[in-house]
Gaussian input, Z-matrix of N, CA and C with variables (Angstrom, degrees):
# hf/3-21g

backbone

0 1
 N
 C     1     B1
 C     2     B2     1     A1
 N     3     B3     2     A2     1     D1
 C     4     B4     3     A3     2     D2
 C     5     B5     4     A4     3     D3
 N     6     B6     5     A5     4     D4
 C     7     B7     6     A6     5     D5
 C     8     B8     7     A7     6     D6
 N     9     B9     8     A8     7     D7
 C    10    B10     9     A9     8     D8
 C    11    B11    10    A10     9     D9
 N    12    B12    11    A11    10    D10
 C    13    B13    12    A12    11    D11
 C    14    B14    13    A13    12    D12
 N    15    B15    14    A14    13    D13
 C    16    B16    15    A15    14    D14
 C    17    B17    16    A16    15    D15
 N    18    B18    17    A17    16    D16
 C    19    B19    18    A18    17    D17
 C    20    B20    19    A19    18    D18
 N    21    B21    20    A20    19    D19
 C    22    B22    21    A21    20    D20
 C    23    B23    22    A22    21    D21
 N    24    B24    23    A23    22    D22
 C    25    B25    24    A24    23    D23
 C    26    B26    25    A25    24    D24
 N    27    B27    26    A26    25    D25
 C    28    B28    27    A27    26    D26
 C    29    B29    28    A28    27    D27
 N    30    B30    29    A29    28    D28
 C    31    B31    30    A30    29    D29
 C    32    B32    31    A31    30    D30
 N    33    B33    32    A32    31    D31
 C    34    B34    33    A33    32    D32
 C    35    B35    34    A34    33    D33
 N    36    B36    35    A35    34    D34
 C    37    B37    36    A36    35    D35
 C    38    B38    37    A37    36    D36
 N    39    B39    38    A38    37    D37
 C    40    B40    39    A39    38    D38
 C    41    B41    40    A40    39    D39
 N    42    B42    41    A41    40    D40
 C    43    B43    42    A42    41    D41
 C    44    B44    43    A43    42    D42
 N    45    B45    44    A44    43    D43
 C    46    B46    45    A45    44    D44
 C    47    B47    46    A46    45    D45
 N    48    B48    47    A47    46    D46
 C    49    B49    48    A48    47    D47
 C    50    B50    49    A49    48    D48
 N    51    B51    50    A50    49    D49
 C    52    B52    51    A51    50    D50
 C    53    B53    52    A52    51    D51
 N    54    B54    53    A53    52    D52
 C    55    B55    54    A54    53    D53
 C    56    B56    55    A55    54    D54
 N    57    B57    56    A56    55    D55
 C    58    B58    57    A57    56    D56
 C    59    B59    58    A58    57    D57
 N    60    B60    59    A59    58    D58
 C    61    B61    60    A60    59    D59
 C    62    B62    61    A61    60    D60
 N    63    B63    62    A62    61    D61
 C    64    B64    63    A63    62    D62
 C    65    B65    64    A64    63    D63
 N    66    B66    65    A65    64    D64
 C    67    B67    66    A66    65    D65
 C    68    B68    67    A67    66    D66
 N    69    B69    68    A68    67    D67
 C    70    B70    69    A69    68    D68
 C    71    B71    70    A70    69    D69
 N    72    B72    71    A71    70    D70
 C    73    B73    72    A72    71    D71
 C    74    B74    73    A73    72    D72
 N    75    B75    74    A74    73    D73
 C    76    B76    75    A75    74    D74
 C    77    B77    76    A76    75    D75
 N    78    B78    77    A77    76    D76
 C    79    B79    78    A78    77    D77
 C    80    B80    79    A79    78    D78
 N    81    B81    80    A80    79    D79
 C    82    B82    81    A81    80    D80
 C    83    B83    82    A82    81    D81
 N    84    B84    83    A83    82    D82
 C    85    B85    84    A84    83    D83
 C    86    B86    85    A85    84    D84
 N    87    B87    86    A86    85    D85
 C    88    B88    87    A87    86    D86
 C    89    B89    88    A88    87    D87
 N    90    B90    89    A89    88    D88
 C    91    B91    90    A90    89    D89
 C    92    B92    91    A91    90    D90
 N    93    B93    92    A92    91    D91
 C    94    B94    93    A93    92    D92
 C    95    B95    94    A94    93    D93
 N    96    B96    95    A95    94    D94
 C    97    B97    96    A96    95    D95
 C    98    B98    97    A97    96    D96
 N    99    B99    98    A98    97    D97
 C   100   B100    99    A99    98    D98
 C   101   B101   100   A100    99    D99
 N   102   B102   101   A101   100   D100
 C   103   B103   102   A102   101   D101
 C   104   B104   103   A103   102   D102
 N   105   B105   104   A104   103   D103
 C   106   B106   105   A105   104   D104
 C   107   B107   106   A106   105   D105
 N   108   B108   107   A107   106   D106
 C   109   B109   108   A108   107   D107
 C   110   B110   109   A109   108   D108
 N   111   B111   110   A110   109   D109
 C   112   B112   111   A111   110   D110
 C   113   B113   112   A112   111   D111
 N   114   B114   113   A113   112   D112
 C   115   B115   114   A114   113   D113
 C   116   B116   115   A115   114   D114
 N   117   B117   116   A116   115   D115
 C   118   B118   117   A117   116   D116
 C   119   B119   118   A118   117   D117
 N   120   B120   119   A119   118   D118
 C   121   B121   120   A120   119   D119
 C   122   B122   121   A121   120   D120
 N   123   B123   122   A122   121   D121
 C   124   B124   123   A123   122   D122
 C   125   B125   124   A124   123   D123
 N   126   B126   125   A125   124   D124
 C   127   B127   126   A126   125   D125
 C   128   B128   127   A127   126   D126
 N   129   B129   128   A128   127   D127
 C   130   B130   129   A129   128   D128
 C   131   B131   130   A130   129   D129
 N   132   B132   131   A131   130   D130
 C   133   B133   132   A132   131   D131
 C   134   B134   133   A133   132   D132
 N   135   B135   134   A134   133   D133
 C   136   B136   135   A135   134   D134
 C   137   B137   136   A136   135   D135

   B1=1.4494
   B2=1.5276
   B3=1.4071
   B4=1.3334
   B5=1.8556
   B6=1.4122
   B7=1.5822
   B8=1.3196
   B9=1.1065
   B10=2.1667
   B11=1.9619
   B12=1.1505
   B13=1.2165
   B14=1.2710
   B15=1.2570
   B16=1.7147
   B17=2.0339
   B18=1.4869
   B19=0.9667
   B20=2.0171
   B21=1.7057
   B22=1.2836
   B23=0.9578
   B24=1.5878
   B25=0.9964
   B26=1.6798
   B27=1.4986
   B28=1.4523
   B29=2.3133
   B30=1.4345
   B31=1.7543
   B32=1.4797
   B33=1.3195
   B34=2.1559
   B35=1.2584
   B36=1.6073
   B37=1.3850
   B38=1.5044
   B39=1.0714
   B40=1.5777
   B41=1.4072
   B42=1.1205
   B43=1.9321
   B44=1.2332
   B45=1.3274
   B46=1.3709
   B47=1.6231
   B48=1.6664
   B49=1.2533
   B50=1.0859
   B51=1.3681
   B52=1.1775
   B53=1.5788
   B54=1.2607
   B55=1.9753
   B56=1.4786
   B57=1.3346
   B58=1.6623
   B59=1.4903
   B60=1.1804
   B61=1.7385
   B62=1.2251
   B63=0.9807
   B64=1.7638
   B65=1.4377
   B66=1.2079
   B67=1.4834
   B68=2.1098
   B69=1.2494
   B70=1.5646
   B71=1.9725
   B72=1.4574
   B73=1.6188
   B74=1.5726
   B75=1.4307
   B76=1.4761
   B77=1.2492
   B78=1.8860
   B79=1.0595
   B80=1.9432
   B81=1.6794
   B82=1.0853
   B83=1.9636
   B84=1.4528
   B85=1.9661
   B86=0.8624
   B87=1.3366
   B88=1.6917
   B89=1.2521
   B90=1.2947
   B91=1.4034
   B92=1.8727
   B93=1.0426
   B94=2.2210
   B95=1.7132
   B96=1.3296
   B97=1.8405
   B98=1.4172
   B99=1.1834
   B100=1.3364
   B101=1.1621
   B102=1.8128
   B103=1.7466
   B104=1.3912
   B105=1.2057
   B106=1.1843
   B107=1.7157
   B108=0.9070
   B109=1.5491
   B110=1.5772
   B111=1.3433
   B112=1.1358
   B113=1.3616
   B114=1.5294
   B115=1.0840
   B116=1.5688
   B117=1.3898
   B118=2.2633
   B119=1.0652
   B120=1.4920
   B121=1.3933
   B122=1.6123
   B123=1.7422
   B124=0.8164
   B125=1.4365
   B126=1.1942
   B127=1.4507
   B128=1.3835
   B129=1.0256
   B130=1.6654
   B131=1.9755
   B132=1.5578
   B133=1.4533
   B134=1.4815
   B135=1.4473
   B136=1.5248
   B137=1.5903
   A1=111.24
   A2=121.12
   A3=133.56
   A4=107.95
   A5=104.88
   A6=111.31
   A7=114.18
   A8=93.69
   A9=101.02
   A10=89.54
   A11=105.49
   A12=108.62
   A13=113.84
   A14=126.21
   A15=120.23
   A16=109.71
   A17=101.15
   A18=115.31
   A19=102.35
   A20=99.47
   A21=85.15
   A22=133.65
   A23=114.52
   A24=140.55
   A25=121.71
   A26=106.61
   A27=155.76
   A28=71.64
   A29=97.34
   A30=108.17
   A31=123.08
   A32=88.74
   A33=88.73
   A34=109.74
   A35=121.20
   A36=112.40
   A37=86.30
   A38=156.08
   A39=149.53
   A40=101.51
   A41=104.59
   A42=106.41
   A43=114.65
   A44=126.45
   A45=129.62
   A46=122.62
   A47=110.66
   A48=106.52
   A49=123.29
   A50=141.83
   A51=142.87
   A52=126.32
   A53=123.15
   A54=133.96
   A55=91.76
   A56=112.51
   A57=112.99
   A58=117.39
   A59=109.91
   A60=106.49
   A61=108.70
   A62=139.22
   A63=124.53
   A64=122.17
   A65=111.35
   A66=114.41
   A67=90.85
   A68=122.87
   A69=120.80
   A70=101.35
   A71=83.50
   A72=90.63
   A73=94.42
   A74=105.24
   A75=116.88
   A76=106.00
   A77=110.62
   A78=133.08
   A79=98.72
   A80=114.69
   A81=116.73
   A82=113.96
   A83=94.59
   A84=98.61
   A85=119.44
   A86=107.94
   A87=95.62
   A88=147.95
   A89=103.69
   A90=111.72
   A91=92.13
   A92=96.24
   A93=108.62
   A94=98.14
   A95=97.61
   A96=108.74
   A97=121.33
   A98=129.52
   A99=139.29
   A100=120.88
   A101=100.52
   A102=104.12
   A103=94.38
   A104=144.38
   A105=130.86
   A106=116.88
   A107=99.48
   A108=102.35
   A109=93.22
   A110=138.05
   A111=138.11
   A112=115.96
   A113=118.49
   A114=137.43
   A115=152.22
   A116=107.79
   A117=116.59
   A118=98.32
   A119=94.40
   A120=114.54
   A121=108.46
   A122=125.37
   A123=129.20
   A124=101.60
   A125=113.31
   A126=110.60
   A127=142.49
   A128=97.41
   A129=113.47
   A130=111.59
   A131=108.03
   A132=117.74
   A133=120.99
   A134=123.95
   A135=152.03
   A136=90.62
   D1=-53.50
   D2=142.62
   D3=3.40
   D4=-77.96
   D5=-177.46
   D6=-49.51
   D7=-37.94
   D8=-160.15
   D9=-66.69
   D10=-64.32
   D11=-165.80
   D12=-68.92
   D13=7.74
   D14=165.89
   D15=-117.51
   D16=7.70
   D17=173.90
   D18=-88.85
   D19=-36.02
   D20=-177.19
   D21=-87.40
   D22=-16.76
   D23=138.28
   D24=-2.42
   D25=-83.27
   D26=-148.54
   D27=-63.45
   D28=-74.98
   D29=175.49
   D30=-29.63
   D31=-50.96
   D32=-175.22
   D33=-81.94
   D34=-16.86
   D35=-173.74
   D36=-95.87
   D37=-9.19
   D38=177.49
   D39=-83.53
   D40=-63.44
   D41=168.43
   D42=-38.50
   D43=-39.09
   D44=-178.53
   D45=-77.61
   D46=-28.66
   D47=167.75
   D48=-86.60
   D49=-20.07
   D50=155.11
   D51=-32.11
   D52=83.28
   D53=-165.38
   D54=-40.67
   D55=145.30
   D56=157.17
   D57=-70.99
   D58=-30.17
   D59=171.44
   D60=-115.16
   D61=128.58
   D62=-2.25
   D63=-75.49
   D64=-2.32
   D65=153.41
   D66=110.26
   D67=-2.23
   D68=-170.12
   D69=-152.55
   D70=168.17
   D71=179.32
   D72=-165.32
   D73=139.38
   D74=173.67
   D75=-56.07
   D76=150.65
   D77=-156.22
   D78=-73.59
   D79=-44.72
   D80=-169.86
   D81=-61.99
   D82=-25.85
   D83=166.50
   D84=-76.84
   D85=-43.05
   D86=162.82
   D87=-60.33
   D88=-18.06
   D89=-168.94
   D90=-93.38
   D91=-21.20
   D92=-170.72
   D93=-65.99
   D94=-49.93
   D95=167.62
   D96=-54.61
   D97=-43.29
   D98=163.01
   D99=-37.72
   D100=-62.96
   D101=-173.49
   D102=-68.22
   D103=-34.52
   D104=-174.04
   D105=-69.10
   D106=-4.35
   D107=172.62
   D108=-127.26
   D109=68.55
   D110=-160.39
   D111=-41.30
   D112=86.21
   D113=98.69
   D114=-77.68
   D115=98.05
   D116=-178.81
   D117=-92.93
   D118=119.87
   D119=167.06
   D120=-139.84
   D121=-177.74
   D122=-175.34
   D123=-88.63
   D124=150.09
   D125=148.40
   D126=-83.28
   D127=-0.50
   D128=160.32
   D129=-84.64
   D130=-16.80
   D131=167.69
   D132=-90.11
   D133=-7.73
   D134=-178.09
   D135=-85.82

């Protein structure tokens, strides 16, 4: 249960960094934002 819920986690805070204008952000900032809110993940899982 643990997983699920740091998976959803991992989602709303990704949803959340994504700017509304221009509406996208490269995969490599995003993933830079993540670890900074420690979430590691793959980038092939991004």
């Amino acid at each position: 249960m643990s997983e699920m819920r740091d998976t959803l986690f991992r989602y709303l805070t990704l949803l959340q960094l994504i700017p509304r204008y221009p509406g996208r952000a490269s995969t490599p900032v995003l993933k830079e934002k993540l670890a900074e809110r420690v979430f590691q993940i793959d980038t092939r899982s991004l």
